[in-house]
C-alpha positions in Angstrom: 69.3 149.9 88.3 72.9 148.9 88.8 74.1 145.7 89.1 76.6 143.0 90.7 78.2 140.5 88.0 80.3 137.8 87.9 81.8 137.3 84.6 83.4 134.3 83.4 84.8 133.3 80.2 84.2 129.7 81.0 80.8 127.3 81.0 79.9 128.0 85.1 78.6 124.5 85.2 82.3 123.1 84.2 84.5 125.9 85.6 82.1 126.5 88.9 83.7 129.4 90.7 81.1 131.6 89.4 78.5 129.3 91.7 80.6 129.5 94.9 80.8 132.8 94.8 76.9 133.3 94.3 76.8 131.3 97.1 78.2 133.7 99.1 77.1 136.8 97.1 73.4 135.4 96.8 72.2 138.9 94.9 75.3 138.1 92.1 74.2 137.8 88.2 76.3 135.6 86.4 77.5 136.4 83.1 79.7 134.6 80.7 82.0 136.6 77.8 79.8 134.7 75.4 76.8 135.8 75.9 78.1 139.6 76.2 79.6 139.1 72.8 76.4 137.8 71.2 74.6 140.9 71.8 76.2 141.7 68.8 74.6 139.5 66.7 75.9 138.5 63.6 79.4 140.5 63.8 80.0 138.5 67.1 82.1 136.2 64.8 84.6 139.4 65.0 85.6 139.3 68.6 84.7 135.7 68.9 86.8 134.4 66.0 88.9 137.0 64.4 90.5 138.1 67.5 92.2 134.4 68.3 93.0 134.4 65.0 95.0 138.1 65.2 96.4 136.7 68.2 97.8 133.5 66.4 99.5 135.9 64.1 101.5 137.8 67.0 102.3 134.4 68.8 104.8 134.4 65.5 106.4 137.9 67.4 105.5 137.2 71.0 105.1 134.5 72.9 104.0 136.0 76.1 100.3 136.0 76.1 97.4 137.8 78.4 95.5 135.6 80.6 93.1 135.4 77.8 95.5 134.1 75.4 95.4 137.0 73.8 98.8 139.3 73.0 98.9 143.4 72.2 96.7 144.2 69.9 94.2 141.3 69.7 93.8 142.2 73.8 92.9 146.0 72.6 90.3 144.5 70.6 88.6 142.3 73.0 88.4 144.9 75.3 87.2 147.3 72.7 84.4 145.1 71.4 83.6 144.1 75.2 82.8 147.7 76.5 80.6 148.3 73.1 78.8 145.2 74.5 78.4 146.7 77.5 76.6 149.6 76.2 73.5 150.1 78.2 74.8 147.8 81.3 75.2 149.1 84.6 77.6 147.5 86.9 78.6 148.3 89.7 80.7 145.3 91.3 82.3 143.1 89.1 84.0 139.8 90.2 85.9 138.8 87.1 87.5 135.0 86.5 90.9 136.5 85.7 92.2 139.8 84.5 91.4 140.0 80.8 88.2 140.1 81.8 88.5 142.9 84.5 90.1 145.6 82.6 88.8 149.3 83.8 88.8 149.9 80.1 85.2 147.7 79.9 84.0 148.5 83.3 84.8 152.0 83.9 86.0 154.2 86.5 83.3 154.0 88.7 82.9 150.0 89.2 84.5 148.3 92.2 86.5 145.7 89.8 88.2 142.5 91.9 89.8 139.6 90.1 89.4 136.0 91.0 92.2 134.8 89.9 92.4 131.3 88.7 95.4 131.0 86.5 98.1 133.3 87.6 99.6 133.7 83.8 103.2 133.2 83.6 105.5 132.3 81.3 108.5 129.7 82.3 110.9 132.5 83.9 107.7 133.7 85.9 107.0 136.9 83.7 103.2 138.2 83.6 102.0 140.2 80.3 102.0 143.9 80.9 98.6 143.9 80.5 97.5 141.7 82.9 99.3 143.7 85.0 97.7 146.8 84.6 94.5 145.4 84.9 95.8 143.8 88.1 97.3 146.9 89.8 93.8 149.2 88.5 91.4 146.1 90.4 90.1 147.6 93.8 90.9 143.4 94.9 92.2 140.5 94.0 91.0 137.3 95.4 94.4 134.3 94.6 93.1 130.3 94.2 96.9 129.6 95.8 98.4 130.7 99.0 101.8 130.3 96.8 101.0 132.1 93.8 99.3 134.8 96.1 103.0 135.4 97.7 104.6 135.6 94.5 102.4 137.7 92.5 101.5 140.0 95.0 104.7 141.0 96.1 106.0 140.6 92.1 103.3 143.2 91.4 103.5 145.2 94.7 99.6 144.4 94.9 98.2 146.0 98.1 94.2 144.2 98.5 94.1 140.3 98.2 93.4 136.8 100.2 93.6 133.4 99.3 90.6 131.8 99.2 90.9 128.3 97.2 88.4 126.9 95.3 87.4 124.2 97.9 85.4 121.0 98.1 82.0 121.1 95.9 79.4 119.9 97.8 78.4 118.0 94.7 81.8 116.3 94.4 81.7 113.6 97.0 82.9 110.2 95.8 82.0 108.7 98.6 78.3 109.0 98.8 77.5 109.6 95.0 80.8 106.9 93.5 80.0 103.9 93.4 83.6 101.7 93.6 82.1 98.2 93.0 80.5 98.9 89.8 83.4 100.9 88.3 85.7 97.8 89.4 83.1 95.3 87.3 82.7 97.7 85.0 86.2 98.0 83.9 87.3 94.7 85.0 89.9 95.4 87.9 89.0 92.8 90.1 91.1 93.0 93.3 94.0 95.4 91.3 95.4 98.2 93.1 94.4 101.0 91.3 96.4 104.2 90.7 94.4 107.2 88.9 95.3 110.8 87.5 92.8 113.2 86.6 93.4 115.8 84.8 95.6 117.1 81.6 97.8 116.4 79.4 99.6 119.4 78.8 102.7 120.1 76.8 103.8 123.2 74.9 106.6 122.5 72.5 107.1 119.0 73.2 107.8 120.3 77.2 105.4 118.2 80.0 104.1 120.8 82.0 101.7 118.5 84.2 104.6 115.8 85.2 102.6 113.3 83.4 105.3 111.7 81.1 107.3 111.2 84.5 104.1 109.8 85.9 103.9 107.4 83.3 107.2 106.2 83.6 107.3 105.8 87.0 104.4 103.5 86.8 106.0 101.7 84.1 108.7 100.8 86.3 107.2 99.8 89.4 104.5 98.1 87.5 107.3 95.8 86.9 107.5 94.7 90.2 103.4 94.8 91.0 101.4 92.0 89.6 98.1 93.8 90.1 98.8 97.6 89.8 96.3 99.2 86.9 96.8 102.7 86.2 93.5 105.0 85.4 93.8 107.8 83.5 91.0 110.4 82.9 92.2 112.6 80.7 90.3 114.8 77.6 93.1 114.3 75.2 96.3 112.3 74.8 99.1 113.5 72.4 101.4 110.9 70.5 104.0 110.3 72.7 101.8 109.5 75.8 99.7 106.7 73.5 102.6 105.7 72.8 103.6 105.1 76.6 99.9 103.8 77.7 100.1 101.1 74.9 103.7 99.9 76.3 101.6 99.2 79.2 100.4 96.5 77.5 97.0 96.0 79.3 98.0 98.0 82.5 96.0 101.1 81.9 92.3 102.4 81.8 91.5 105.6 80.0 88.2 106.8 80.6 88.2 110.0 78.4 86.3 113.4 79.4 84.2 113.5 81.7 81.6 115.6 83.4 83.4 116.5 86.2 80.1 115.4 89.0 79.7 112.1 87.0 78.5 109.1 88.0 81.1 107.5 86.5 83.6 109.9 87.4 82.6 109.7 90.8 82.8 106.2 90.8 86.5 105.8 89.2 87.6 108.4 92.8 86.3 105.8 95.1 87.4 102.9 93.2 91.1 104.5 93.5 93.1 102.9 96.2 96.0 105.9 95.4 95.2 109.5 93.4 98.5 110.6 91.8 99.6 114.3 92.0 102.9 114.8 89.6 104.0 118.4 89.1 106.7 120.5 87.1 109.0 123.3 87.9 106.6 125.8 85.3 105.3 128.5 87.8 101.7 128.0 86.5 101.9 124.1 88.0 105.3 124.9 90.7 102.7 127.3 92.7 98.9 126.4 91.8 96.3 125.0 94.2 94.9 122.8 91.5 91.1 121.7 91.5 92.1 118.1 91.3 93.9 118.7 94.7 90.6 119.0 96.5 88.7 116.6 94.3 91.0 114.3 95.4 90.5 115.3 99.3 87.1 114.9 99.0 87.3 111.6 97.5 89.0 110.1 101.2 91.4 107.6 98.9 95.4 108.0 99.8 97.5 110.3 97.5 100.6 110.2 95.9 102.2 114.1 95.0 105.1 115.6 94.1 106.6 118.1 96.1 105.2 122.0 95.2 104.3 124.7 97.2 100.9 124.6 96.0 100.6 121.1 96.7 102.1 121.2 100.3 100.0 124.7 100.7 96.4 122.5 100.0 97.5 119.2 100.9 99.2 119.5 103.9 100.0 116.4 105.9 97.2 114.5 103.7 99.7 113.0 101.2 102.8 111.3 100.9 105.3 113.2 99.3 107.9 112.7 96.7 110.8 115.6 95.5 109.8 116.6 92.5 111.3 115.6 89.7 112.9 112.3 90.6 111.5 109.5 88.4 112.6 106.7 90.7 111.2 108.3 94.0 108.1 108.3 92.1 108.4 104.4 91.3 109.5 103.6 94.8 106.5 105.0 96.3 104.5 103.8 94.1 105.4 100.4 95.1 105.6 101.1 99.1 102.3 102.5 98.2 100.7 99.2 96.4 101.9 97.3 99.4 101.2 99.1 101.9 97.5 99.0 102.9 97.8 100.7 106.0 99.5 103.3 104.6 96.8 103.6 102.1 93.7 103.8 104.6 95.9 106.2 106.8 96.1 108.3 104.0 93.0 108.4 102.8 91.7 109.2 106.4 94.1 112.2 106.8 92.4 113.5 103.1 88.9 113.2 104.1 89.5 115.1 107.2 91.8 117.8 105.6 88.8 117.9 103.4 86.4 119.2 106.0 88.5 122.5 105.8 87.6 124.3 102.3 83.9 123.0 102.2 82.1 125.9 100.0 79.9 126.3 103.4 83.6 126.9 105.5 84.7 129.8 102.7 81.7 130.9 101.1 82.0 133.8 104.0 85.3 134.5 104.1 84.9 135.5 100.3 81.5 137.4 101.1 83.6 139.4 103.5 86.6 140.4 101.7 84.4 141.6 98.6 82.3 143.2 101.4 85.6 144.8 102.3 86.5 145.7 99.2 83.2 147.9 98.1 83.6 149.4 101.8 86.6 151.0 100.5 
């Protein structure tokens, strides 16, 4: 008996695109990479840990990895060791969380194959591994997270099946009814502060801030100058040197609540708490173009928010955030502090998110992703 997968290479309860689209698939089988690879028992170590390692080796040659993170010859092998895996598996839809995990090479021939493509892999001058693309131009479909990166990759890649369909609103992420402001406020003792947060990461390759969160840090450094009661939240998983360093200039000013589960209680409760959600950006195509998560988290929480200027931010925002050019250190400050003293603004805001909100509820796209895969097998 064949069968419809969806295969991720991330833990569906965190990453939960593999849920949505069950949603709208209801017959869909989820499968993560992991458990594929442990039906080989004790050599799973092989593709699980050797390959990363291989491909740590040709970062030293390369430095233009697959979606996977993989480069030449340690993508070979994963796909390799993920067909043998397959052995005895029939499939015959596969809705894969980004290309590695879609080559025709594991699937076969025969299997309708359509990418869901989270992270559109690019390196700084916007090139995509040649593997990807093959895997990309073999799919029967691709389904883009980001109206942006859907008009740049498709026409870079001369792609002739895709939509946009973003991730959306999770019903399970809704501040408002499951936050709980008052009790993070105590908690964390902010009294009547207006509270800026960022959620999200810190991420920096080569000493290079891809997020915008250095400048984010600095800009609250200086308008915190000229705001007696602005506290700055930051839930983040990891912190490198250099942005300790900058949270402990703060002297007091900033929170950091760590990882979280992403439908927390507590996490919850630090969205509605927010009276501004900040947004920075950078200029690195992964960040310049993507519809990121966060963006609709934020939405959903109804609080005002503060972005940079993207086309993937102005693509899911819309008119539901103020607006700053990327970039610009000071413009960043400046609204921050029209933002701090500006209540009306604030609600006004965070009124314009909430409804903007109501758009990409999983219930609003869970069928326009049911029919384009529908459209997809039809041929």
């Amino acid at each position: 008996m064949t069968q419809s997968v969806f295969v991720t290479g991330f833990d569906p309860l965190a990453y939960r695109r593999p849920l949505f689209a069950k949603k709208a698939i209801p017959g869909l089988k989820i499968i993560s990479y992991k458990y594929l690879i442990n039906r080989f028992g004790k050599l799973s170590y092989i593709p699980l840990k050797m390959v990363p390692r291989i491909a740590k080796v040709e970062s030293l040659f390369t430095k233009l990895s697959t979606s996977g993170g993989d480069r030449y010859v340690s993508a070979l092998l994963r796909e390799f060791f993920s067909r043998v895996a397959l052995t005895g598996m029939k499939v015959d839809l596969v809705i894969a969380l980004n290309p590695y995990l879609a080559s025709r090479r594991v699937w076969g021939d025969n299997a309708t194959i359509i990418v869901d493509w989270m992270d559109v892999w690019m390196d700084p001058q916007g090139s995509i591994h040649p593997l990807d693309v093959r895997i990309l131009r073999e799919a029967n479909g691709i389904i883009f997270w980001s109206r942006a990166l859907m008009e740049v990759a498709a026409r870079k890649l001369g792609l002739q099946r895709f939509t946009y369909i973003p991730y959306g609103v999770d019903p399970l992420f809704n501040p408002p009814r499951f936050g709980d402001a008052r009790f993070f406020r105590e908690r964390y003792r902010l009294g009547d502060s207006i509270v800026f947060m960022y959620s999200g990461g810190i991420w920096k390759v080569n000493g290079v801030d891809l997020q915008g969160t250095d400048r984010m840090l600095a800009a609250f450094a200086s308008a915190a100058r000229r705001l007696r009661n602005a506290v700055l939240v930051l839930q983040v998983p990891r912190m490198d040197n250099a942005t300790l360093r900058a949270v402990k200039a703060l002297r007091g000013r900033v929170r950091v609540l760590g990882s979280l589960p992403y439908a927390s209680f507590l996490r919850q409760s630090a969205f509605a708490a927010a009276d501004v959600l900040l947004a920075p950006n950078s200029r690195h195509p992964m960040v310049f173009y993507a519809e990121r998560v966060k963006m609709f988290q934020y939405m959903a929480a109804g609080r005002a928010i503060l972005a940079e200027r993207t086309p993937g931010a102005t693509s899911a925002l819309g008119d539901a955030a103020m607006y700053v050019e990327l970039g610009s250190t000071e413009s960043l400050a400046e609204a921050i502090v029209e933002l701090a003293e500006d209540k009306e603004l604030r609600e006004e805001l965070g009124a314009k998110a909430r409804e903007r909100a109501r758009l990409f509820t999983w219930t609003k796209l869970a069928p326009r992703y049911a029919e384009f895969v529908r459209s997809i097998r039809e041929g």
